[in-house]
N, C-alpha and C positions, 0 to 999 in steps of 0.2 A: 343814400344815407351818408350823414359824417360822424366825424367821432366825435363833433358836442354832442348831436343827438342820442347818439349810441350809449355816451355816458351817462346821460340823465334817464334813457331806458333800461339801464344797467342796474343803475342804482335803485328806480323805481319800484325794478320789479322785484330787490330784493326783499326776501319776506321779512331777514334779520334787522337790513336797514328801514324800512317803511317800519317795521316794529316799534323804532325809537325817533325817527324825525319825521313818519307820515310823509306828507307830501312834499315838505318843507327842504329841498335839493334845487340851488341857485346855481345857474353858472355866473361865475365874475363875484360881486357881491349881493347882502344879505341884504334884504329889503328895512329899513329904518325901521324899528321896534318890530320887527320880527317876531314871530314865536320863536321858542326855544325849545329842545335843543336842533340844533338844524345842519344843512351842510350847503359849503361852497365849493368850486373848485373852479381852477383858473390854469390858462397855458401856459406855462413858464417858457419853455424854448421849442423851436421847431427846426433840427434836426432831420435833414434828409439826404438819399443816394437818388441823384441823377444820372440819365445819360440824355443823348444828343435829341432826345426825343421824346423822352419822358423821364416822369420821378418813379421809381420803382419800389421803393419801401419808405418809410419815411419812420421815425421815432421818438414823434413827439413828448414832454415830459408836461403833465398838468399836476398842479398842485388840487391838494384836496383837504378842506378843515371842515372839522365840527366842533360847532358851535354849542356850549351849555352852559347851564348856571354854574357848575362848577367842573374844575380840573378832571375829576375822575368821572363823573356823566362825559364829557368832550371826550376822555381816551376810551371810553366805553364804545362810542358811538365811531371811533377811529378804530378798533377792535374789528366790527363787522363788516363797516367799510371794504377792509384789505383784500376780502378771497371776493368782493364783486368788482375792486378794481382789479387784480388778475385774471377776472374773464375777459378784460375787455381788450379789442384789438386782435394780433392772430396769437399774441403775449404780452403781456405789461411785467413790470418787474420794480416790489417798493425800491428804493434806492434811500431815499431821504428819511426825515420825520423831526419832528420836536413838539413846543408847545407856545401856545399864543394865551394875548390878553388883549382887550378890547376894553379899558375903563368907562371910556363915554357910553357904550351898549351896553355894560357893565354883562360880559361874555367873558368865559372863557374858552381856549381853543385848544385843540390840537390839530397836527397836519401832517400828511404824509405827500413827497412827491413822488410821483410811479410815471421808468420811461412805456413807455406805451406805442408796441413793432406794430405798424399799419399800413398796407397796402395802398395807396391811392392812387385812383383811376383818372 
């Protein structure tokens, strides 16, 4: 397994988030005229502890928006998000957040970034 997979299983299977975006969870970006409201998420930085032999922990930070017709649908669907990005990894931790616009998709956003402690083998 990795942790793209993991996240889009995370997110999948939560009831609160499939409740407002269905199946509608991209990694990277939103498919062009998309439905609405939806979610993205993407790697910001990859952050890890080496030794002479292997990477031991690593702390990846991925960014995560949703996508909807308006401001307060986007921080709605940023709301549920949060306790299913905190399961993911052996901890995640929000760190970031703000809010976006997208005129040409005529979307609005919000996003949070969460670092994310993960093992790799």
């Amino acid at each position: 397994m990795s942790l793209l997979s993991d996240i889009y299983d995370v997110l999948s299977a939560s009831g609160a988030v499939s409740a407002l975006v269905s199946d509608r969870i991209y990694p990277a970006r939103r498919p062009l005229k998309a439905e609405l409201p939806s979610v993205t998420y993407f790697k910001v930085a990859h952050p890890h502890g080496e030794t002479q032999t292997t990477c031991s922990i690593s702390w990846p930070h991925y960014q995560f928006a949703a996508w909807a017709e308006t401001q307060a649908e986007a921080a709605a669907v940023v709301d549920v998000l949060k306790p299913a990005i905190r399961s993911l990894g052996e901890s995640a931790i929000i760190v970031a957040g703000g809010d976006l616009e997208d005129p040409q998709a005529e979307a609005y956003g919000s996003w949070v970034e969460a670092e994310i402690h993960w093992r790799e083998t």
